[in-house]
C-alpha positions as CSV (number, residue, x, y, z in Angstrom):
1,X,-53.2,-3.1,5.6
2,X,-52.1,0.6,4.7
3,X,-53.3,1.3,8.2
4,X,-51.8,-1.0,10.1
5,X,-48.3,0.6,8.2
6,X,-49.4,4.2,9.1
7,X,-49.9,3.3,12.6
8,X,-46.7,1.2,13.3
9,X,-44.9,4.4,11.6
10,X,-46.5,6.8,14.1
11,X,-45.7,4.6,16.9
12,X,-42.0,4.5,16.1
13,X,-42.7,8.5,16.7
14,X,-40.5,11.4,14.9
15,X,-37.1,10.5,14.1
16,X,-34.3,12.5,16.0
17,X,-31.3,14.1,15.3
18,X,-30.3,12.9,18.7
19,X,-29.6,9.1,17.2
20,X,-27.3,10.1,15.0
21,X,-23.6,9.9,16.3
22,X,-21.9,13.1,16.9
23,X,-19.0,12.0,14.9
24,X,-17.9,10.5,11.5
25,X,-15.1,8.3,10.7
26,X,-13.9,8.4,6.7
27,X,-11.0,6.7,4.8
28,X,-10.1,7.3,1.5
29,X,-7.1,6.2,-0.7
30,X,-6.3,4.6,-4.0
31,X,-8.9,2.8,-6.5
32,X,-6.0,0.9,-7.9
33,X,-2.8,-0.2,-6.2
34,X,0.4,-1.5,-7.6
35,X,1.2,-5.4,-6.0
36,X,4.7,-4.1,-4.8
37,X,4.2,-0.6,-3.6
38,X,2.7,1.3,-1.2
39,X,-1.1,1.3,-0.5
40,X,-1.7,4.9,2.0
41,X,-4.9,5.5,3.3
42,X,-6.1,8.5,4.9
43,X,-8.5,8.1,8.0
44,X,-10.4,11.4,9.5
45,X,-12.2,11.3,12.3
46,X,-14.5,14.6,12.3
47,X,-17.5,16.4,14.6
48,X,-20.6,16.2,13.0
49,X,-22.6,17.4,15.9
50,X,-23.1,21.2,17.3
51,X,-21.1,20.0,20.7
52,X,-17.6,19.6,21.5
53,X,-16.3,16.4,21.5
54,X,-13.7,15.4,23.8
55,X,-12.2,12.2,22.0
56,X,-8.4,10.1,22.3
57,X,-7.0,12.3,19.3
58,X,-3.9,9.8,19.2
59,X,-6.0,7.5,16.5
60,X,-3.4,4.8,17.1
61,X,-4.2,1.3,15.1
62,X,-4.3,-2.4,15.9
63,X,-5.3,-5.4,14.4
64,X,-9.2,-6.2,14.7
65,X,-7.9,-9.9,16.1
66,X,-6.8,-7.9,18.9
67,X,-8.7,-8.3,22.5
68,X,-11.2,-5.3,22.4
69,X,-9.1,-3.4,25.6
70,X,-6.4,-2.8,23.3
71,X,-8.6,-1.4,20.1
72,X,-8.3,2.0,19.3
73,X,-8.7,2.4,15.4
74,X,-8.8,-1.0,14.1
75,X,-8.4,-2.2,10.9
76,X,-10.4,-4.6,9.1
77,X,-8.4,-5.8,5.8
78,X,-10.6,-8.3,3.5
79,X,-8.6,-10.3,0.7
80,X,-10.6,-10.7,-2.8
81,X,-12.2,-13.7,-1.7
82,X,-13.8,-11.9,0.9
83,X,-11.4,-13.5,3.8
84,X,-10.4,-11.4,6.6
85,X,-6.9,-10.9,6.4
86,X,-4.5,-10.8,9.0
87,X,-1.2,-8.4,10.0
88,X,1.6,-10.1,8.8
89,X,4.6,-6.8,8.4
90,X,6.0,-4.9,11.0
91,X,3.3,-5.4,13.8
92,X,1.7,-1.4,15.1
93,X,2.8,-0.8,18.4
94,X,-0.1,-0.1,20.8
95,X,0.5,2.6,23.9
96,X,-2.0,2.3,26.9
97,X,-2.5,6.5,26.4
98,X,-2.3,9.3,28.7
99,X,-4.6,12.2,29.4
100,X,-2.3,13.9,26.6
101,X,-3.7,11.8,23.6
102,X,-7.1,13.8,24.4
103,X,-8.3,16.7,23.2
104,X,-11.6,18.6,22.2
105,X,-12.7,18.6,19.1
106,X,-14.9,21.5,18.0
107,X,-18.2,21.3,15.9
108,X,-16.5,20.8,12.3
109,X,-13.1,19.7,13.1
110,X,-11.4,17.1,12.2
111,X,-8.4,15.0,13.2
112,X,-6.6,13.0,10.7
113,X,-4.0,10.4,10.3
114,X,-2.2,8.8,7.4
115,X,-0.9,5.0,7.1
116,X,0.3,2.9,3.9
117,X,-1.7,-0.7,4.7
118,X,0.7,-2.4,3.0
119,X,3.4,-2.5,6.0
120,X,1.0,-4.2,7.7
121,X,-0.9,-7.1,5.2
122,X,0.8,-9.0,2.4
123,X,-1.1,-8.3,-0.9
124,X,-0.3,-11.2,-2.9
125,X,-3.8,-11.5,-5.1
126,X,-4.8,-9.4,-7.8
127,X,-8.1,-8.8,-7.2
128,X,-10.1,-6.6,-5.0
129,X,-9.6,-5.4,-1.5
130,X,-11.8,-4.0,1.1
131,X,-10.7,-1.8,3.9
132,X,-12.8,-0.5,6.9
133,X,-12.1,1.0,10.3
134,X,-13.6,1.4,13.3
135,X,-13.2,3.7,16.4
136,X,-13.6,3.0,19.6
137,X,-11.6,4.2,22.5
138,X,-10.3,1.5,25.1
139,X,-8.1,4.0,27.0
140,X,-9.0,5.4,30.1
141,X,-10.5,8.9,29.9
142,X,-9.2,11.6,31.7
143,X,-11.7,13.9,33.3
144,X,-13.9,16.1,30.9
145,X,-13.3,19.5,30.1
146,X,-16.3,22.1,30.6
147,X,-18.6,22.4,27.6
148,X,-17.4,19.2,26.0
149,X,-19.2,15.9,25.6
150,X,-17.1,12.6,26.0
151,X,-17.0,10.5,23.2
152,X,-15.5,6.8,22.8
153,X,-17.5,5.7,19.9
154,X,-17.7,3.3,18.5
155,X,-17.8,4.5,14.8
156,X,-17.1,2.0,11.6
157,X,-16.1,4.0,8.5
158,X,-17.0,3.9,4.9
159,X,-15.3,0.8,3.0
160,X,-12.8,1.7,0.7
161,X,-12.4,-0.8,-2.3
162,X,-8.8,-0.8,-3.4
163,X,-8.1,-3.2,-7.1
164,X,-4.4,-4.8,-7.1
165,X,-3.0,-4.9,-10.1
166,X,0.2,-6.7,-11.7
C-alpha cells in the first residue's frame, strides 16, 4: 500500500512555482463593527511573482449577482446565517474601462483601494459576517507593454470575518 502512495506521488512529478498565481488579492478591516456605522475594508491587489504584471489597476466593484462581463472586483457579502447577501444602498457604478485603467505592476507592488461595505448591504443581524473578493478582469486589454505579462486573474481573496454588534 505505502508503494502504491509513493508511486502516485512521483507520478504527479515535482511541484512548480509556475502553478502558483503571480498575484495576491487581500482584504482586511474590522473584527467588530458597530450596526449603524461604517464597516471599511481595505482590498490590495499585489505581485507576488518575479515578472511584471500588466493588470486593470482601476479595481472597480460590482455585485457578484452581476453577469460575469461586467465583474471586475466583486464582492461576495454572507449574512450570519451563511446567506449570500445582496446590494441593497447606493448601487457601484460600473465603467466599461479604457487602456488608462492599466498599468504595470512591478515584482512587489501593490495597488490598493478602500471601501466602507456598509453603503452597499444592510447589516441588520448581530452576528457574524463574511466578506470575500474576487478579481477578475472583464475589460478589454489594451496591448501589452514590453517585459510585462498580462494578467486578468481570476484571484478570490482571504475571508474576512466581521462580528456586528448592538
Amino acid at each position: 500500500m505505502m508503494l502504491a502512495f509513493i508511486l502516485a506521488l512521483l507520478a504527479l512529478g515535482p511541484h512548480s512555482w509556475a502553478d502558483e498565481p503571480p498575484a495576491a488579492l487581500e482584504i482586511q478591516g474590522p473584527v467588530k463593527a458597530k450596526k449603524a456605522g461604517p464597516i471599511p475594508i481595505e482590498i490590495s491587489l499585489t505581485n507576488r511573482g518575479s515578472q511584471p504584471l500588466w493588470v486593470n489597476k482601476r479595481l472597480s466593484f460590482i455585485s457578484d449577482f452581476e453577469l460575469p462581463p461586467y465583474q471586475e472586483l466583486t464582492l461576495r457579502v454572507r449574512d450570519p446565517d451563511g446567506r449570500r447577501m445582496r446590494i441593497q444602498g447606493k448601487r457601484c457604478g460600473f465603467d466599461r474601462g479604457s487602456p488608462s485603467d492599466f498599468a504595470v505592476l512591478a515584482p512587489g507592488d501593490s495597488r490598493r483601494t478602500s471601501l466602507d461595505i456598509a453603503r452597499y448591504y444592510r447589516f441588520k443581524k448581530r452576528g457574524v459576517y463574511s466578506v470575500q473578493i474576487r478579481y477578475e478582469n472583464g475589460s478589454e486589454m489594451p496591448p501589452t507593454p514590453e517585459g510585462a505579462t498580462p494578467f486578468s486573474g481570476p484571484l478570490t481573496s482571504n475571508e474576512l470575518k466581521i462580528r456586528l454588534v448592538r
